[in-house]
VEXDREN-2710 file (C-alpha; in Angstrom, 1 decimal):
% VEXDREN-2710
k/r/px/py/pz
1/UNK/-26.9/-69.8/6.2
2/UNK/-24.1/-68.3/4.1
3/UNK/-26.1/-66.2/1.7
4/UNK/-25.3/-62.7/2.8
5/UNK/-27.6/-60.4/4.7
6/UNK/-27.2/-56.9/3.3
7/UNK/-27.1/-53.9/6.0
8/UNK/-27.0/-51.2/3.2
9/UNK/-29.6/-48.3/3.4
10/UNK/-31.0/-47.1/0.3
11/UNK/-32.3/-44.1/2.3
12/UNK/-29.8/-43.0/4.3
13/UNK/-27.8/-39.1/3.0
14/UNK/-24.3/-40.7/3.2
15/UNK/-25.8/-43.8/0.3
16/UNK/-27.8/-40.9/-1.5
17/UNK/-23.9/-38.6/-1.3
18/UNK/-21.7/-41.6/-2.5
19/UNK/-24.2/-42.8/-5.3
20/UNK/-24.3/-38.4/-6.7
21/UNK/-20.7/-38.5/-6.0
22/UNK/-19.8/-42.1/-8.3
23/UNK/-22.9/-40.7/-11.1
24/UNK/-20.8/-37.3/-11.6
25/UNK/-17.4/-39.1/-11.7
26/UNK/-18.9/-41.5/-14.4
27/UNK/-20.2/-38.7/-16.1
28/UNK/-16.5/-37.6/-16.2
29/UNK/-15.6/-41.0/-17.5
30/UNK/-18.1/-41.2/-20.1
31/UNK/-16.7/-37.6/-21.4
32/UNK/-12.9/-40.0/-21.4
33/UNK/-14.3/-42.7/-23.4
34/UNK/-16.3/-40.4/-25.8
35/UNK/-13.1/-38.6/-26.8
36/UNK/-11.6/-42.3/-27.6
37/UNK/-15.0/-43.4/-29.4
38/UNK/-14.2/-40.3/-31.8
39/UNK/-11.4/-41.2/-33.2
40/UNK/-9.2/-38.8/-35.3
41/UNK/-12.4/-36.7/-35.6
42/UNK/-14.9/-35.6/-37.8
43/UNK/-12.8/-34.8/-41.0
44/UNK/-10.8/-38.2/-40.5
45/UNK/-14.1/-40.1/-40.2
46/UNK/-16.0/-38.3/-42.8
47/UNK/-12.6/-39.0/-44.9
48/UNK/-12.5/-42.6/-43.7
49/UNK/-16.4/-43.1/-44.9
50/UNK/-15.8/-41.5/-48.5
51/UNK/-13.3/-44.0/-49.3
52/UNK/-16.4/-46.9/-48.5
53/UNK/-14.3/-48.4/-45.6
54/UNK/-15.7/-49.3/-42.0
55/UNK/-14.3/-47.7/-38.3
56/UNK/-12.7/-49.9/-36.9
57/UNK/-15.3/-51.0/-34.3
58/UNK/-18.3/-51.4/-37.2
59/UNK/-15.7/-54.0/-38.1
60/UNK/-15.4/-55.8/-34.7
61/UNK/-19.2/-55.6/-34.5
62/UNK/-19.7/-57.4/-37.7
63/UNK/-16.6/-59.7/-36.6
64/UNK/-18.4/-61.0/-33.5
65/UNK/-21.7/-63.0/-32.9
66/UNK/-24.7/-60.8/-33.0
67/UNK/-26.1/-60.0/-29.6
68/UNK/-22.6/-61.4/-27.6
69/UNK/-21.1/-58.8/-25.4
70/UNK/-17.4/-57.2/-26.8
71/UNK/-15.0/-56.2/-23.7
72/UNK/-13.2/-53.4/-24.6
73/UNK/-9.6/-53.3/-23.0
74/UNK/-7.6/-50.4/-22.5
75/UNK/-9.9/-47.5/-24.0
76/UNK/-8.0/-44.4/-22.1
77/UNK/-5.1/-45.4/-23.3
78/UNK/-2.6/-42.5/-23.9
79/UNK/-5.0/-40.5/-21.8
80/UNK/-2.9/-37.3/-20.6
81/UNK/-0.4/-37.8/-23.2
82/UNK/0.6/-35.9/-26.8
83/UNK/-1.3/-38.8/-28.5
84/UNK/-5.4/-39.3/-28.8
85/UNK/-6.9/-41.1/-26.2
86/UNK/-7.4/-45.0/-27.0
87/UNK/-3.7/-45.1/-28.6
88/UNK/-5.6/-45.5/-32.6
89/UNK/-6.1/-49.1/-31.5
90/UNK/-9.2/-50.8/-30.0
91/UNK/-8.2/-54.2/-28.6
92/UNK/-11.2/-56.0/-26.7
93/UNK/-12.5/-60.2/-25.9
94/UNK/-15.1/-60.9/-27.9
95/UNK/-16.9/-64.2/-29.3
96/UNK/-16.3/-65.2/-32.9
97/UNK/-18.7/-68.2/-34.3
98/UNK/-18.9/-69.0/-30.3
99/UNK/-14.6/-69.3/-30.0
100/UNK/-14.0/-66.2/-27.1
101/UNK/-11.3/-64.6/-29.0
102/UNK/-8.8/-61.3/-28.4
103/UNK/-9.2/-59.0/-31.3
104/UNK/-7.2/-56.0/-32.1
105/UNK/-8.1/-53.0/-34.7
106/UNK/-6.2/-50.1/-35.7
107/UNK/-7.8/-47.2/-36.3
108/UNK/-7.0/-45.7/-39.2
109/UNK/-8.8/-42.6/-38.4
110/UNK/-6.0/-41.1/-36.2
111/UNK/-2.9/-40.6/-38.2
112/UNK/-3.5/-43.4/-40.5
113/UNK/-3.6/-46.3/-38.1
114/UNK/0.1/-45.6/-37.1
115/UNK/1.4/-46.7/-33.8
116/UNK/2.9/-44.7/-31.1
117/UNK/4.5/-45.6/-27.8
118/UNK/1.2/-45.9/-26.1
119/UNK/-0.3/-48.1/-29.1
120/UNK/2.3/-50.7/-29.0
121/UNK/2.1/-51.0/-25.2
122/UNK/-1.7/-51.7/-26.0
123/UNK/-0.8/-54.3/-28.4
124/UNK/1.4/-55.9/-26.1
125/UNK/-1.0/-55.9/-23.5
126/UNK/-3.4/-57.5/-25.8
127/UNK/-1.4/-60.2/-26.9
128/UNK/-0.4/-60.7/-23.3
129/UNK/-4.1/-61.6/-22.3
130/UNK/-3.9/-63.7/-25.6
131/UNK/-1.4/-66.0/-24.5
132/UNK/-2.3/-66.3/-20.8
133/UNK/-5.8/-66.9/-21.6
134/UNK/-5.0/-69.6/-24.4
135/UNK/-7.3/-66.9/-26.8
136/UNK/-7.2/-66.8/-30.7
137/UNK/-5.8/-63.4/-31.4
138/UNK/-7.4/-62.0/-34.5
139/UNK/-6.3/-58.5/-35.7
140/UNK/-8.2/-56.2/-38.1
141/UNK/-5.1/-54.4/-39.5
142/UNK/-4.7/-51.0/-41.3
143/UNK/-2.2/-49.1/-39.8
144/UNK/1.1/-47.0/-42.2
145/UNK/3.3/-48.5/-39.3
146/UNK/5.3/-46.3/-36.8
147/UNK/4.4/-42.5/-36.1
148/UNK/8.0/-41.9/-37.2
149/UNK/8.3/-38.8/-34.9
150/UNK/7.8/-41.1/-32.3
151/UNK/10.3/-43.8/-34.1
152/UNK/12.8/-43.8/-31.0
153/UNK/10.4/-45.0/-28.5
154/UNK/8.8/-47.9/-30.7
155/UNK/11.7/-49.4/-33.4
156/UNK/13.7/-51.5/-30.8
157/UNK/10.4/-52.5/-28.6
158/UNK/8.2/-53.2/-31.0
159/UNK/10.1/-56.0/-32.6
160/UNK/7.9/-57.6/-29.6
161/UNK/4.8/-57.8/-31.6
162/UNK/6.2/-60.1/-34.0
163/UNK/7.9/-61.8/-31.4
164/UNK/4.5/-62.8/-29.8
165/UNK/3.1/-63.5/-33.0
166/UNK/5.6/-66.4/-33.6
167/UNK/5.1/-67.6/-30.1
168/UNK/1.3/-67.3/-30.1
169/UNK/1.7/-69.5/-33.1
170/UNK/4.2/-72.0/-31.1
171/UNK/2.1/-72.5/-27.9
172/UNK/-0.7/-73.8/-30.5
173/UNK/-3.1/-70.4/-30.1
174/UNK/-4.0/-69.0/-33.6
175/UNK/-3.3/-66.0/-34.9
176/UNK/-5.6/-64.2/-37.1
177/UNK/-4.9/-60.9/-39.5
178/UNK/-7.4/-59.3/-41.6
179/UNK/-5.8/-56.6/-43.4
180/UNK/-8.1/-53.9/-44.7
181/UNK/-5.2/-51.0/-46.0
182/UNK/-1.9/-50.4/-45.4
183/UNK/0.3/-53.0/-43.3
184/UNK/3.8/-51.6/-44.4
185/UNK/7.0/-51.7/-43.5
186/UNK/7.6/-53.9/-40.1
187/UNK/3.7/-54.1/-40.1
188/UNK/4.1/-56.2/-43.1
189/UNK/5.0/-58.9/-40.5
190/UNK/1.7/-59.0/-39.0
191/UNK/0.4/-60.8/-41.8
192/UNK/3.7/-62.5/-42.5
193/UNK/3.7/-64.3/-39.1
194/UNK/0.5/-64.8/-38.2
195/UNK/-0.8/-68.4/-38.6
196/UNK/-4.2/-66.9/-40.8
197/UNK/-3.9/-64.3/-43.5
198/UNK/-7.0/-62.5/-45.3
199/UNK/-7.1/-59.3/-47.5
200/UNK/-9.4/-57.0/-49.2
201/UNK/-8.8/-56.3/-52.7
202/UNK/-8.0/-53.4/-54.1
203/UNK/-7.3/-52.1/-50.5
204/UNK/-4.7/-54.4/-48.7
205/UNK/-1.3/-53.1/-49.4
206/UNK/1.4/-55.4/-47.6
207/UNK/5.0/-54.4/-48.3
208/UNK/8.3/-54.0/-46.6
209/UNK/9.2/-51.1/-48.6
210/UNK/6.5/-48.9/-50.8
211/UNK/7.2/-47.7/-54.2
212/UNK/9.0/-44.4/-53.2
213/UNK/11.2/-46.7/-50.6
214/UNK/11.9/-49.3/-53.6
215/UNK/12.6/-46.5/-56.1
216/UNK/15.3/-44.8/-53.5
217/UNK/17.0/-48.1/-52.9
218/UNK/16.9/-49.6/-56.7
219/UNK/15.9/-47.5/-58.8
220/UNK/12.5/-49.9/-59.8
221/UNK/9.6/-48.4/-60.8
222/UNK/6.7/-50.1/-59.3
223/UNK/2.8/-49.2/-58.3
224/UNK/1.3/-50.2/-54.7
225/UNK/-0.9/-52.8/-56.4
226/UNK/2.2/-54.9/-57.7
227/UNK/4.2/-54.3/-55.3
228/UNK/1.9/-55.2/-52.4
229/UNK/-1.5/-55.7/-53.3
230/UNK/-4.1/-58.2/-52.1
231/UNK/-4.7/-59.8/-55.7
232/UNK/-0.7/-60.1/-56.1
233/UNK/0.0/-61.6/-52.6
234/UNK/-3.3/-64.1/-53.9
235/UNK/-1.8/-65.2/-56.9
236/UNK/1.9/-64.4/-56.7
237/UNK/3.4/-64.8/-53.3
238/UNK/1.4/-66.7/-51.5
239/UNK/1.0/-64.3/-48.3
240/UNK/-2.7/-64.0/-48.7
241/UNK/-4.8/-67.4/-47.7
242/UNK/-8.0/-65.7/-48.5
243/UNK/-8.8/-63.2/-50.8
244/UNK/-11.8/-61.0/-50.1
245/UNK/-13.7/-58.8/-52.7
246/UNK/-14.5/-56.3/-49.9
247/UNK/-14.6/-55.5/-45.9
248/UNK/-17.7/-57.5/-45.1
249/UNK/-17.1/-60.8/-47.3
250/UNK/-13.2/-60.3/-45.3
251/UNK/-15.1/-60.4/-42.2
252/UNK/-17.1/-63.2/-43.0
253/UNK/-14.3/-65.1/-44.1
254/UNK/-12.4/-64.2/-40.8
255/UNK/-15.4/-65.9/-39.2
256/UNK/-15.4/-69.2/-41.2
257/UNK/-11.5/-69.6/-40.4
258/UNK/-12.5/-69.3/-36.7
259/UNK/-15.3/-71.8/-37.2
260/UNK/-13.2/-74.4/-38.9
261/UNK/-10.4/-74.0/-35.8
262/UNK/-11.7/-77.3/-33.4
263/UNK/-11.1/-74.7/-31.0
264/UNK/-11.6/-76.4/-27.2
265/UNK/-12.0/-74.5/-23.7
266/UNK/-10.0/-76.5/-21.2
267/UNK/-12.9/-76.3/-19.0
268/UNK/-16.6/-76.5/-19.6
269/UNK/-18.4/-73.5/-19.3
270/UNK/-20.9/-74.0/-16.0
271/UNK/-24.5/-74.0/-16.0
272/UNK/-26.6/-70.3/-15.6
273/UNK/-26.0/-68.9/-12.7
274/UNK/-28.5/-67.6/-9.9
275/UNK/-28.0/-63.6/-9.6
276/UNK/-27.4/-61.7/-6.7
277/UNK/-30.3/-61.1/-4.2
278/UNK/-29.7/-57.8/-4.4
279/UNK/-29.7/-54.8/-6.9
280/UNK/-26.3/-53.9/-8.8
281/UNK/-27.7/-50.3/-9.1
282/UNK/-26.8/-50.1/-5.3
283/UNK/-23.0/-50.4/-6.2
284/UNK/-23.5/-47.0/-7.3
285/UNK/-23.9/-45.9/-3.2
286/UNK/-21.4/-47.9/-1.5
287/UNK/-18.0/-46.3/-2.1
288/UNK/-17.8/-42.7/0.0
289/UNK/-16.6/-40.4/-1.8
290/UNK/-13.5/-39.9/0.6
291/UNK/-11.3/-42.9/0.8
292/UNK/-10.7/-42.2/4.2
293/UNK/-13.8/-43.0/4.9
294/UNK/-14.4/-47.4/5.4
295/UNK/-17.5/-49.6/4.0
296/UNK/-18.2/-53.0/4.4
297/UNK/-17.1/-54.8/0.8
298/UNK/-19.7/-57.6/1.9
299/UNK/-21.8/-55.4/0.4
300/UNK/-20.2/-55.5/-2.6
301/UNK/-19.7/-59.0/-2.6
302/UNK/-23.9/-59.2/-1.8
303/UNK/-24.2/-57.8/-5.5
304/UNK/-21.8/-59.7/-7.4
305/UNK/-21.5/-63.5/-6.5
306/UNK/-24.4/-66.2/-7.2
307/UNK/-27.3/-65.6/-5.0
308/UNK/-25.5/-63.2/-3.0
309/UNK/-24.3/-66.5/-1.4
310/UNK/-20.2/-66.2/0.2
311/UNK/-18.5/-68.3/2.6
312/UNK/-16.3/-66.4/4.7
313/UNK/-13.0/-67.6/5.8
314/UNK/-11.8/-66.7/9.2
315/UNK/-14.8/-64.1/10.1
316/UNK/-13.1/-63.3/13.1
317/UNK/-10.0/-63.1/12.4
318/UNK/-8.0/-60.7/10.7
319/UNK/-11.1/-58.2/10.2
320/UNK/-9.8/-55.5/8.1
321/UNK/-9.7/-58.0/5.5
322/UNK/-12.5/-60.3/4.1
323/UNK/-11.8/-63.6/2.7
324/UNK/-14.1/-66.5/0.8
325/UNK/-15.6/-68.7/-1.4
326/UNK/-18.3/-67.8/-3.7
327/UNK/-19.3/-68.7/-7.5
328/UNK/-19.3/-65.7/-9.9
329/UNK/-21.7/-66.9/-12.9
330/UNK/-21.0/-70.4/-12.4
331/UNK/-16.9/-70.0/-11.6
332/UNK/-15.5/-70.6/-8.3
333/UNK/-13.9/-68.0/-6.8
334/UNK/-11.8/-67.0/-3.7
335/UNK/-12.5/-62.9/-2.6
336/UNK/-10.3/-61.1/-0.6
337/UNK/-11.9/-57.5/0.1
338/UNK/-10.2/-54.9/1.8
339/UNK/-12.7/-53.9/4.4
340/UNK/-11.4/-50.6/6.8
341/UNK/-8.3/-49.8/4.8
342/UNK/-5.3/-51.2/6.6
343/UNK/-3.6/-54.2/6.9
344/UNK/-2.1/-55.4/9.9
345/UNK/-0.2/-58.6/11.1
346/UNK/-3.2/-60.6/11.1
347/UNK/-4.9/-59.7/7.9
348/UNK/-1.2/-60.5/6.0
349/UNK/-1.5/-64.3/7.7
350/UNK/-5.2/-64.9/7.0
351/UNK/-4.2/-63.6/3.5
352/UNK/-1.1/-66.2/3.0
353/UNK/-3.3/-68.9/4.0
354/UNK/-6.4/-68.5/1.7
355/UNK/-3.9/-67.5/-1.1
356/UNK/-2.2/-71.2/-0.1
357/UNK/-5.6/-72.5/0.2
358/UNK/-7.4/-71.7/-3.3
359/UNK/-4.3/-73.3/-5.0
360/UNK/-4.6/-76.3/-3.4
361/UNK/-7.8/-76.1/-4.7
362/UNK/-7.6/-74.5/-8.5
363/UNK/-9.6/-71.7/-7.7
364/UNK/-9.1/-68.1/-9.5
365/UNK/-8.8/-65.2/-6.6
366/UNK/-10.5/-62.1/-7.0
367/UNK/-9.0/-58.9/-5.3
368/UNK/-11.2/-56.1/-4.3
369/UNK/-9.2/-53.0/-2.8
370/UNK/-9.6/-50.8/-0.6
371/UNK/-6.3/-50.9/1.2
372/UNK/-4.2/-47.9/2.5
373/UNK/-1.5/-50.0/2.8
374/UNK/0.3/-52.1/5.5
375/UNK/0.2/-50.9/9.0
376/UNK/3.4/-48.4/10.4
377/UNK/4.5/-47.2/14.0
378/UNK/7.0/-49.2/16.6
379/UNK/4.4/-51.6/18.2
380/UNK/3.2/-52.7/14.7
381/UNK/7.1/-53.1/13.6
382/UNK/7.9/-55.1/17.0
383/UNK/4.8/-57.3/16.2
384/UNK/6.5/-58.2/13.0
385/UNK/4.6/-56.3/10.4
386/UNK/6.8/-56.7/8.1
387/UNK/7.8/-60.2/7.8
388/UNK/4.0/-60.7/7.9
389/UNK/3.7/-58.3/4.9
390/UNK/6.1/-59.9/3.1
391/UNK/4.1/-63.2/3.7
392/UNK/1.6/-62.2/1.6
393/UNK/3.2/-60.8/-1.0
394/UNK/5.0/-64.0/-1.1
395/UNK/1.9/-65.9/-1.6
396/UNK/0.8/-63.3/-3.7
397/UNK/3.7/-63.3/-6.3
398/UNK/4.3/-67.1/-6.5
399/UNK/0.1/-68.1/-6.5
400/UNK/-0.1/-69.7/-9.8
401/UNK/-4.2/-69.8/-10.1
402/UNK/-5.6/-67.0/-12.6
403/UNK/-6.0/-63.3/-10.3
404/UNK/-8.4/-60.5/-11.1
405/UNK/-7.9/-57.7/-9.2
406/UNK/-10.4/-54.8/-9.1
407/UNK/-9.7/-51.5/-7.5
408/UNK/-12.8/-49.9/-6.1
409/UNK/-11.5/-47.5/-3.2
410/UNK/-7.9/-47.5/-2.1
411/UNK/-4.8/-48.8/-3.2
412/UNK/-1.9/-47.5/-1.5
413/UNK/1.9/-48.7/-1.0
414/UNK/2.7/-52.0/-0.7
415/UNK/-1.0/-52.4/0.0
416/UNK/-1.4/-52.7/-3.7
417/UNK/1.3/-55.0/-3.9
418/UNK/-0.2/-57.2/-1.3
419/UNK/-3.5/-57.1/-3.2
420/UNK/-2.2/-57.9/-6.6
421/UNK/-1.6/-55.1/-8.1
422/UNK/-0.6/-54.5/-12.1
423/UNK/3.1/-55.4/-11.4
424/UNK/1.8/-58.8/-9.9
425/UNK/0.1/-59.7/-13.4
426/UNK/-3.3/-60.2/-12.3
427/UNK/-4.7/-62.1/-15.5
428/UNK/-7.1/-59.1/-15.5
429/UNK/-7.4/-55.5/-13.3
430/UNK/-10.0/-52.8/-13.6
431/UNK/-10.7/-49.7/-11.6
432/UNK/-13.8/-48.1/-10.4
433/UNK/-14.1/-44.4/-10.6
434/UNK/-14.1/-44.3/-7.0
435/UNK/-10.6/-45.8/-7.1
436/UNK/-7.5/-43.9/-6.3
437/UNK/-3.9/-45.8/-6.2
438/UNK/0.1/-44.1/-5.7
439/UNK/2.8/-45.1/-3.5
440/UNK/0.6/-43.5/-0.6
441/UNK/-2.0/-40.5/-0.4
442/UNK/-1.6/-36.9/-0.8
443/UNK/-1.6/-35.7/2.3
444/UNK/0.9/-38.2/4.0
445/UNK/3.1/-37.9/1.2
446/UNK/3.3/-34.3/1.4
447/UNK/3.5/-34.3/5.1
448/UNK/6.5/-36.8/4.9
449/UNK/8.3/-34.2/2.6
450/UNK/7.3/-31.4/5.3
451/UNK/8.9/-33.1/7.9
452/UNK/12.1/-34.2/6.0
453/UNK/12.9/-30.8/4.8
454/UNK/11.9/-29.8/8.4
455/UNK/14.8/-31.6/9.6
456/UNK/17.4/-30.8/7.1
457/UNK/16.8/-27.2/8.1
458/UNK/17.2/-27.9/11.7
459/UNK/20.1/-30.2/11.6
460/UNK/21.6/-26.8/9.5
461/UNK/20.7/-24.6/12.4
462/UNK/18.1/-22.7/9.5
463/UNK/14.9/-21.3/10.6
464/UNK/12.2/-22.8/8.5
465/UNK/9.7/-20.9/5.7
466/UNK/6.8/-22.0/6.9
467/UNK/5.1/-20.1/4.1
468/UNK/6.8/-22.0/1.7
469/UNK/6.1/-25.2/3.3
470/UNK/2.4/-24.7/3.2
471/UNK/2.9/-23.9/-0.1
472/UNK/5.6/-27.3/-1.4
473/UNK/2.8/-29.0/0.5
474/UNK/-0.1/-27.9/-1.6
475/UNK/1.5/-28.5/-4.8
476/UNK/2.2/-32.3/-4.1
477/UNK/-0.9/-32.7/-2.8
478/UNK/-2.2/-31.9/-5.9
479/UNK/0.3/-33.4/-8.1
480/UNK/-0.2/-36.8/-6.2
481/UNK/-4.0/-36.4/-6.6
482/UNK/-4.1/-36.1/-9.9
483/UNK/-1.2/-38.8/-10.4
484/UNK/-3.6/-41.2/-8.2
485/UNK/-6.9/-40.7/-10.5
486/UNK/-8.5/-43.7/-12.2
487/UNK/-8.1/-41.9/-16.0
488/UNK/-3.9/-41.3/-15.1
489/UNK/-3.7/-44.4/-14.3
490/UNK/-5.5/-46.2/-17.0
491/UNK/-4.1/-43.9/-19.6
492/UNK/-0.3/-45.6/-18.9
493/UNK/-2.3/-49.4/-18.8
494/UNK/-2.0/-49.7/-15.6
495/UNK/-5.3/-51.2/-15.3
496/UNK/-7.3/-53.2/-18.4
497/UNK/-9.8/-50.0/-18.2
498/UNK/-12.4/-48.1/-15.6
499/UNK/-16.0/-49.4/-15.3
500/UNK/-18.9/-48.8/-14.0
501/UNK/-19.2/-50.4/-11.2
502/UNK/-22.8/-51.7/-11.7
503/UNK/-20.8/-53.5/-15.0
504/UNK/-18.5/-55.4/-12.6
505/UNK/-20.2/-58.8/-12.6
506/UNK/-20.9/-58.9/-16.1
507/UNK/-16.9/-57.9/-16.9
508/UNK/-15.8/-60.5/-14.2
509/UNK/-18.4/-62.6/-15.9
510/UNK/-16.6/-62.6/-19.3
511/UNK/-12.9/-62.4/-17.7
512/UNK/-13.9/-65.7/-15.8
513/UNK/-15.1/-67.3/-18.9
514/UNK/-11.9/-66.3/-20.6
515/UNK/-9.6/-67.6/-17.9
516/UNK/-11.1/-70.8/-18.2
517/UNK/-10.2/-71.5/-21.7
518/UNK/-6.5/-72.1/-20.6
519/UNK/-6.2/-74.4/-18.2
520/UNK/-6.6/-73.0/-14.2
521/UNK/-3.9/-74.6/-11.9
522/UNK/-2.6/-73.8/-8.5
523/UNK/1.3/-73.8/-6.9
524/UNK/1.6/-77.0/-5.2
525/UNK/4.0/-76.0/-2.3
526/UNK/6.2/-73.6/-4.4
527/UNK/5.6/-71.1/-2.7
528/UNK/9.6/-70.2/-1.0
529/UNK/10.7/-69.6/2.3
530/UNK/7.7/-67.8/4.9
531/UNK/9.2/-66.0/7.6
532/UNK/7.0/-67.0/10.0
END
């Protein structure tokens, strides 16, 4: 029998502690996502309405098929920063006319729609997924261009947007824009290169330089309607293919170009899928609270895969780290799940080979962490710990079948590296609110600074404040927890958002269906020189 038996008691203090402890940190989260959800505010909304115009998620809800789920990516971004959280762009998967599609909204609610650092790394994030995926990329523009206080950090990278726009358009994936207001400037390239071009009239304003520019640099007198305006760009240039009389019939018309695409998934999408045996509302109590503290990820395997049904690859081998095959709503996939925290010799070689394995296969790999990294001290480093590290790292890096990566507990050091982390372009990576991730944890990096300056001051012949020690310790510790926090991280896209954990099958769900409309193959053998 493969279908796994769950151990997990619903009863027991320490599930009733970690399931209080996950509900107040996604009460936390749900505080996060509320402040993106708002916007620019009251006034800026209220504003927004009076002028008859739609936020910008009323118009991806009217974009995408009634009753289909829309997966927001990236909603804490520029969390911690100078700039509102979400970056004034929504950017999401959603299906259009049944075509899974990325789609990308400016929100013109926070400072006009204009971009800052953090909203152009959003964009490029989004158009990332785009290409990977093989996804039409519709955007639902109204944005006065660059926050020009912010102009250093976005003129010379930005020119990237257009960039992917022109090579979206190349590798044969469509590009949609749908511009409901200002698209000015260099945002008067979004329409200009993208393959698909509809605008509202009496609202679209799409020009390189507006009347006050025009009048500064020739001495033309000129209005926003003639200059730029949806009827003129109809009748006159030619930039607008469709010409809307307001933001639903736009909407609509968006939709009919997406129906008329011939748009084809690589691979069919698989039959419905048997659930889990077992009750996702028990996610809620398997994480501790304290990383330090293990859990079996079987158990969180039980409550995600088809059936709760997984075939484990070397059970017995390599224990700190579980590996196999399951189906995740009809999608193959190989799981490897961090199980007590560390890595050692053997978990890096039972990694190499399944990673080696599901390519030979075509099978995506799903990473769920809970790692504190790879293994230290002079045994482990005689035994080869590192060579054996870098094994899987080197499967890691040069596997060519789709990742998704999901960080649930730990994800320290190299650790993360080893489990695919955001610098290893998982196709996808999301964080629980459990999760905590940095270079290692608080109290080890503090202690490692304690003992360095330790030494300095000896090798000096110094005597040592040992007040101010306890004190340089504290303050790291705190800096590095707060550095290692799901909302940090996501806030500088480090990870495609935080969920709630009883959400993760329906998000892999959609990412898997996603992946699959590109097509999934493995490295056949390319995988470089193993030290073995």
């Amino acid at each position: 029998m493969t279908v796994l038996n769950s151990a997990l008691d619903t009863g027991a203090p320490e599930f009733a502690a970690n399931r209080a402890a996950m509900l107040e940190k996604l009460a936390a989260l749900d505080a996060e996502h509320a402040k993106a959800l708002a916007g620019g505010g009251g006034k800026y909304i209220a504003r927004h309405r009076a002028r008859g115009k739609l936020l910008a998620r009323e118009r991806i809800e009217l974009l995408v098929d009634p009753d289909t789920p829309f997966l927001e990516l990236s909603p804490l971004a520029a969390w911690g920063s100078d700039h509102t959280v979400g970056a004034s762009l929504v950017t999401g998967i959603g299906v259009v006319e049944g075509v899974e599609c990325v789609i990308t909204a400016n929100d013109p609610t926070v400072r006009g729609g204009a971009s800052n650092p953090w909203t152009l790394k959003k964009a490029l994030r989004a158009h990332e997924v785009a290409h990977a995926n093989r996804l039409p990329l519709i955007g639902l523009v109204e944005s006065g261009g660059a926050d020009l206080p912010s102009q250093k950090e976005i003129f010379i990278p930005g020119g990237a947007l257009f960039k992917d726009l022109t090579r979206l358009s190349a590798a044969g994936i469509p590009t949609v824009a749908v511009v409901f207001g200002n698209s000015t400037a260099g945002g008067a390239y979004v329409p200009g290169m993208s393959d698909h071009v509809v605008m509202v009239k009496d609202r679209a304003k799409v020009f390189l330089g507006g009347p006050p520019l025009v009048k500064m640099a020739t001495g033309e007198e000129s209005d926003d309607e003639s200059l730029g305006g949806a009827a003129m760009h109809a009748r006159t240039s030619g930039l607008a293919d469709h010409f809307a009389v307001d933001e639903t019939d736009a909407l609509r018309q968006a939709r009919r170009i997406v129906a008329r695409l011939n748009w084809r998934k690589a691979h069919p999408d698989p039959p419905p899928a048997a659930p889990p045996l077992y009750d996702e509302d028990e996610l809620l109590g398997i994480v501790p609270g304290d990383v330090k503290i293990p859990f079996d990820p079987r158990e969180v395997v039980a409550r995600i895969v088809d059936g709760s049904d997984f075939d484990e690859f070397k059970p017995l081998y390599g224990t700190s780290l579980t590996t196999g095959w399951a189906e995740l709503h009809g999608y193959p996939v190989g799981i490897l799940a961090n199980a007590q925290g560390v890595l050692f010799s053997e978990e890096s070689q039972k990694a190499a080979q399944f990673i080696q394995l599901a390519n030979q296969r075509d099978i995506p790999l799903l990473f769920l962490h809970n790692t504190t990294g790879y293994m230290v001290g002079r045994a482990y480093e005689q035994g080869g710990i590192v060579k054996h590290g870098a094994m899987m790292i080197n499967a890691v890096a040069n596997s060519r079948v789709p990742h998704l990566s999901v960080l649930m507990g730990a994800s320290y050091g190299a650790g993360h590296y080893g489990m695919c982390g955001r610098a290893y372009d998982p196709r996808f990576l999301f964080s629980w609110p459990s999760a905590k991730s940095a270079v290692m944890g608080p109290q080890q990096l503090a202690g490692v600074l304690s003992i360095v300056a330790r030494a300095s001051a000896a090798a000096k012949g110094q005597p040592y404040d040992e007040e101010a020690d306890a004190g340089l310790r504290a303050v790291v510790e705190q800096q590095i927890e707060s550095e290692s926090l799901p909302a940090f991280l996501s806030g500088r896209l480090y990870d495609d958002g935080v969920i709630d954990p009883r959400d993760t099958r329906t998000v892999l769900g959609i990412c898997l269906s996603a992946i699959h409309t590109a097509p999934v193959e493995g490295t056949r053998g390319g995988f470089g020189v193993f030290r073995m």
